[in-house]
C-alpha positions in Angstrom: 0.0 0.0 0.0 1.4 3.8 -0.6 0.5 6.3 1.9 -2.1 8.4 -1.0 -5.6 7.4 -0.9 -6.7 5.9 -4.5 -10.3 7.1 -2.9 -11.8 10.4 -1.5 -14.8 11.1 0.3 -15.9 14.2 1.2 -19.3 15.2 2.8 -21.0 13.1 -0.2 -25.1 13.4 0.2 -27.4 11.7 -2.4 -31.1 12.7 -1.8 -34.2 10.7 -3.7 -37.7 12.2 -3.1 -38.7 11.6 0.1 -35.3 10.6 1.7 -32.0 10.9 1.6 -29.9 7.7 0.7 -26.3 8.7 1.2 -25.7 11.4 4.0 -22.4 13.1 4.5 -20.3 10.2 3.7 -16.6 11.1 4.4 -13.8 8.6 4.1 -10.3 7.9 2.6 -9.7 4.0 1.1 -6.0 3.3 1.1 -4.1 2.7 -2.3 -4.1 -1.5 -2.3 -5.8 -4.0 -0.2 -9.1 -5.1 0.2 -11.7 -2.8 2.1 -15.3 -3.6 2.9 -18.0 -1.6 3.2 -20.5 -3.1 5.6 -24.1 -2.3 6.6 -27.7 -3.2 6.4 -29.5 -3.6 3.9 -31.1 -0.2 2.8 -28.5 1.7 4.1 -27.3 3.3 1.2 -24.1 0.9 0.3 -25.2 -0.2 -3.4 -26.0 3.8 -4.1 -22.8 4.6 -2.6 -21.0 2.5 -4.6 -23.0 3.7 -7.9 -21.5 7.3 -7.0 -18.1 6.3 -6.6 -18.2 4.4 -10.2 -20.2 7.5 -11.9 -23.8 5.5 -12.6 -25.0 8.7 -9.8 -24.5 12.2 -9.9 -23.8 13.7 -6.0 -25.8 16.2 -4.9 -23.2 17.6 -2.2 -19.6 17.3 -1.3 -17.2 15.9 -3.8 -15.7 12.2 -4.9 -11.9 12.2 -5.3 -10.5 9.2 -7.4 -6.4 9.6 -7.1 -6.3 13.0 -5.9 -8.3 14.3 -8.7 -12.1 15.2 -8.1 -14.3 13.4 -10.6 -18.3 14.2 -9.1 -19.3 17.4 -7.5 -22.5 19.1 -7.4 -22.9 20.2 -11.6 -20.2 17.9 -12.2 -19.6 14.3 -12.7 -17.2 12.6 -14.7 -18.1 9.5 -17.3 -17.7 6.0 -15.8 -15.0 5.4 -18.2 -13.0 8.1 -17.3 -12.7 7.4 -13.7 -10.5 4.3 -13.7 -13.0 2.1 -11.6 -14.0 -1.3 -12.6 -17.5 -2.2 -11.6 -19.2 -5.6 -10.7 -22.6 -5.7 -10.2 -24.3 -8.4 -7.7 -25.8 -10.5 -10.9 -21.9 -10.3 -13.1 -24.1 -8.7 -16.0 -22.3 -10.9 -18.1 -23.2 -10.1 -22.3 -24.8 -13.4 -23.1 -24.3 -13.1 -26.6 -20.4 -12.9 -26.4 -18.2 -15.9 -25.2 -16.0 -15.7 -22.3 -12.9 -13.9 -24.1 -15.2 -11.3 -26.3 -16.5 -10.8 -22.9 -13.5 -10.2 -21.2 -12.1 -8.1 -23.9 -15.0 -6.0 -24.4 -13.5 -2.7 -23.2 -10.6 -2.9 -24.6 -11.6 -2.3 -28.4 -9.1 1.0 -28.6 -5.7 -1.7 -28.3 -4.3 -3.3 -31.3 -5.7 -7.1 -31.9 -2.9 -8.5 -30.8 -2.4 -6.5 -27.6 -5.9 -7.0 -26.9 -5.4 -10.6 -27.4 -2.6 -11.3 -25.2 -4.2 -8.8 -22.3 -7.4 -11.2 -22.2 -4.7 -14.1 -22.3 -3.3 -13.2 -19.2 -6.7 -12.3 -17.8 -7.9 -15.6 -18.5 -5.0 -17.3 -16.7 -4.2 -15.2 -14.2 -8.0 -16.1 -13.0 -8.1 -19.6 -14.2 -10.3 -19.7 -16.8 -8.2 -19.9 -20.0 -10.1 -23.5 -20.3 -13.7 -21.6 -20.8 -12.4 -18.7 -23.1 -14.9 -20.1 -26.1 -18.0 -20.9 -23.7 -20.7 -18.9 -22.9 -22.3 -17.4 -19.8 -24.6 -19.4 -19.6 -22.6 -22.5 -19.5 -20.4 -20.8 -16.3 -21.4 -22.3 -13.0 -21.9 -19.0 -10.5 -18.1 -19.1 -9.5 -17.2 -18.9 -13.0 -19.1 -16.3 -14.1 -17.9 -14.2 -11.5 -14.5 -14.9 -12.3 -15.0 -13.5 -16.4 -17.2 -10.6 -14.6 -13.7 -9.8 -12.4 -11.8 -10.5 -14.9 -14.0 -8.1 -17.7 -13.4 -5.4 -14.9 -9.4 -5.7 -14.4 -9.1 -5.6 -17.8 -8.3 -2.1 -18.5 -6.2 -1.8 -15.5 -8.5 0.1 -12.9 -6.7 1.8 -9.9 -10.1 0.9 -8.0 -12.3 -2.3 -8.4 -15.9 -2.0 -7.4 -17.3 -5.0 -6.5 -21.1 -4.9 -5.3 -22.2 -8.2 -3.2 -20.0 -10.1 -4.5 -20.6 -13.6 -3.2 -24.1 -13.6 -1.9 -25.3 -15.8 -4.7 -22.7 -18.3 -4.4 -23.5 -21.8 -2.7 -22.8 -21.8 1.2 -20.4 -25.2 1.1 -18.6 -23.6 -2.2 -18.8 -19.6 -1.0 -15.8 -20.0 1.5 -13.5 -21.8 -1.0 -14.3 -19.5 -3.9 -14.0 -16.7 -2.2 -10.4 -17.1 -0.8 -9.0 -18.3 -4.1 -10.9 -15.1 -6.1 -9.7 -12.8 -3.5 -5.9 -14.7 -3.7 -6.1 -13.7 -7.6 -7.4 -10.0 -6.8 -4.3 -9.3 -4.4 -2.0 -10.8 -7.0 -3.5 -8.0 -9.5 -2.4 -5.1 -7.2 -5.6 -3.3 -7.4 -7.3 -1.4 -5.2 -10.8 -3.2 -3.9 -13.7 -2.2 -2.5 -16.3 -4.7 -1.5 -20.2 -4.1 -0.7 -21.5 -6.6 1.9 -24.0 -6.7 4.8 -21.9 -9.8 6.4 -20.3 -8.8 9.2 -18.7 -12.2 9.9 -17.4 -12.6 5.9 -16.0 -8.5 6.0 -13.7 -8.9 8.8 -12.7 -12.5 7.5 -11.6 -10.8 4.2 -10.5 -6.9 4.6 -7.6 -4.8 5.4 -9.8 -2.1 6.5 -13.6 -1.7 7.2 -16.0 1.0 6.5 -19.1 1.0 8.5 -22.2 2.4 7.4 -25.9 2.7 8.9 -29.2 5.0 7.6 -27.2 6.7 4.9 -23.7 7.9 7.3 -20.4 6.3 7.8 -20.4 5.4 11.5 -16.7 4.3 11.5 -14.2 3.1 10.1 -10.6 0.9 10.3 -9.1 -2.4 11.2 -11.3 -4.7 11.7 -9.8 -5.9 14.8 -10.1 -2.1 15.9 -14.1 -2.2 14.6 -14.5 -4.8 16.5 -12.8 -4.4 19.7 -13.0 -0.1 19.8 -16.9 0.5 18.4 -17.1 4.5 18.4 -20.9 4.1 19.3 -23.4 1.0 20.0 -24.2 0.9 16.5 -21.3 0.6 15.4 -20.5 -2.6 17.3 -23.7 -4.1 16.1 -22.9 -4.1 12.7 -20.3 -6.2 13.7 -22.5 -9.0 15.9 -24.4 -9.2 18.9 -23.5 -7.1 21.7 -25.0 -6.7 25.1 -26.3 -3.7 26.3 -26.7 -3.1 30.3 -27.7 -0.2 32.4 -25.0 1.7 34.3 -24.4 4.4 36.6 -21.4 6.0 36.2 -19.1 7.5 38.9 -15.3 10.0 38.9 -14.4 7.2 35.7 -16.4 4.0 37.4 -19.4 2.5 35.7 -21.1 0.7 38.1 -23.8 -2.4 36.3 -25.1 -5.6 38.0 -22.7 -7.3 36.6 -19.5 -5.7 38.1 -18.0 -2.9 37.5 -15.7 -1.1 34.2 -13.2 1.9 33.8 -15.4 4.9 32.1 -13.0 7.1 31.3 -14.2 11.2 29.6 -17.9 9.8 30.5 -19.9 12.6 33.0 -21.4 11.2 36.3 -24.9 10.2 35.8 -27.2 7.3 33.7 -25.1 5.2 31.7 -24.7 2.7 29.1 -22.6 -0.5 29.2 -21.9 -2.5 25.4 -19.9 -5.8 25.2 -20.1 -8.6 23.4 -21.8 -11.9 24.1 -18.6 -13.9 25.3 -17.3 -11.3 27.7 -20.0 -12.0 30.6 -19.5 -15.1 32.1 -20.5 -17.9 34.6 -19.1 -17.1 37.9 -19.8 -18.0 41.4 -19.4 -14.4 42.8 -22.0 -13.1 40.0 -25.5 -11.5 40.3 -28.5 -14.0 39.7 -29.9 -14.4 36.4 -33.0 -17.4 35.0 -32.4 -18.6 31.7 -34.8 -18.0 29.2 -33.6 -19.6 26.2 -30.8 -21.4 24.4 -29.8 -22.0 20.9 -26.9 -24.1 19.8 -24.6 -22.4 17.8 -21.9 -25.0 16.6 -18.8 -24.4 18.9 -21.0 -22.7 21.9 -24.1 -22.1 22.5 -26.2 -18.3 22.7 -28.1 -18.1 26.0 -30.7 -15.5 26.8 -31.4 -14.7 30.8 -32.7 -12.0 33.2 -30.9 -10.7 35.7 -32.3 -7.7 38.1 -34.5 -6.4 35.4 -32.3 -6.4 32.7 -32.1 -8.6 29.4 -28.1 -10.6 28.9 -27.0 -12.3 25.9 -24.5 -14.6 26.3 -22.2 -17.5 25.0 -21.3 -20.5 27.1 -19.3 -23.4 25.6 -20.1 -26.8 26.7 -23.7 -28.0 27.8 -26.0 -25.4 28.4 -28.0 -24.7 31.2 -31.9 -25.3 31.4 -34.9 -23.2 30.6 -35.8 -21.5 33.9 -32.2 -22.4 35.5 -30.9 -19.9 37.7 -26.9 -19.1 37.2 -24.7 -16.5 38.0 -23.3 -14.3 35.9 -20.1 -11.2 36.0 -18.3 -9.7 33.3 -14.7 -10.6 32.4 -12.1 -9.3 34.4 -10.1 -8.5 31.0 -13.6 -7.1 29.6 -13.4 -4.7 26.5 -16.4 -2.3 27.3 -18.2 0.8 25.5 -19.5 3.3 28.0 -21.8 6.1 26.6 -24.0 8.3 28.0 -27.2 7.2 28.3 -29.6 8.5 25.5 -26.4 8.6 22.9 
């Protein structure tokens, strides 16, 4: 990666009647890698990224693409001229050309024989120089997205758009297609930014994350940082369950039922406590809680329970305790906890 973002955004707003679907978006994607942008869906990711590639005029704040500005209110620059490469959710694929016209289609301004050896090493460098004669739809869902990628790449993009990319692949297959697509996409050097509203499959796969909920970016980084360091409840919950307790707050203390956390720059007064599922935990010296509900969940299991009027999700490995069951739960000692005010 080089230190100059390949991507700018800068107070970006797109308003339809009735509602606005992208609200001051503001953020910088690092030149190489792999980011994702994850929310909802309805949150405004798909129109986001339709901005970005030029499909969508902005009606505030300004788009960037390596340092120079390419949409601005009255202004927006053709798709073609922005150096993105797009790929929509379905591959759009042109059914009437086989897998190398398809591939090549962009590239009618090179000489045959350039062209020719470009969608070569497109084909191999994706490992489909075996179905460069066959048509879409011959391509299993894998392989079409691999000639859609490949289509994309092939005028050399300094960003790669890609919009969903692997919802409509098999569950057994998604995993194993995905790594190896993703292993050919960092081989091409190119700059990627992925659309998805799985939480679990962004962190699995991106440098850096890029959070986004009702039209705003709520944060963004690492996803280890996303994860461990949410700026805001919301935040965290794009990311998985969390559990949310009441809290009183005292010189830096918040108090809860289940023990007590640092609350550091957070006034005196009504409080909120946020931490994920696996960080409260059976212990003798806990506060009393009655199981409401299990579900298995493959390597532990989620239990619901109610403790001195308050709601806890948790996970517990091993076999889990009984409807109606009374056990005692604390929080970690070693507990990563976001404290906000109550009401934020």
């Amino acid at each position: 990666m080089t230190d100059d973002p390949v991507l700018e955004l800068r107070d970006v707003v797109r308003d339809y009647p009735g509602r606005t679907a992208v609200d001051g978006a503001s953020f910088a994607l690092p030149s190489g890698g792999i980011t994702c942008l994850l929310g909802p869906s309805g949150c405004g990711k798909s129109t986001l990224l339709r901005l970005i590639a030029g499909l969508e005029p902005v009606d505030a704040g300004e788009i960037r693409i390596r340092g120079q500005a390419v949409a601005a209110p009255g202004m927006t620059a053709a798709p073609e001229h922005r150096g993105v490469g797009l790929v929509f959710q379905d591959n759009a694929l042109f059914p009437h050309l086989n897998v190398s016209a398809n591939v090549g289609f962009g590239l009618a301004a090179m000489t045959a024989d350039a062209r020719r050896a470009r969608v070569a090493a497109l084909l191999d460098r994706f490992h489909i120089a075996h179905l460069a004669d066959a048509w879409p739809h011959m391509l299993s869902g894998g392989e079409q997205q691999r000639v859609a990628i490949a289509r994309a790449l092939a005028r050399e993009p300094s960003l790669l758009l890609l919009d969903e990319p692997f919802s409509g692949l098999d569950g057994h297959l998604r995993g194993a297609v995905r790594d190896a697509l993703l292993a050919d996409i960092r081989a091409a050097g190119t700059s990627v930014l992925i659309v998805t509203h799985d939480p679990e499959e962004a962190m699995m796969i991106a440098d850096n994350l890029i959070l986004m909920a009702a039209g705003r970016i709520v944060q963004t980084g690492r996803p280890e940082d996303c994860y461990h360091q949410p700026v805001s409840i919301a935040a965290a919950r794009l990311l998985g369950d969390v559990a949310v307790i009441d809290a009183v707050v005292t010189n830096g203390i918040a108090d809860t039922a289940l023990g007590a956390v640092q609350a550091d720059a957070i006034p005196d007064g009504a409080a909120k406590l946020a931490v994920r599922p696996d960080a409260i935990v059976r212990s003798p010296a806990g506060v009393a809680a009655t199981v409401s509900a299990t579900r298995f969940a493959g390597h532990h299991y989620i239990v619901e329970a109610f403790a001195a009027d308050q709601h806890f999700t948790i996970q517990l490995p091993g076999k889990p305790p009984a409807i109606g069951e009374q056990v005692t739960l604390a929080l970690r000692l070693d507990v990563r906890a976001l404290v906000v005010r109550d009401g934020d």
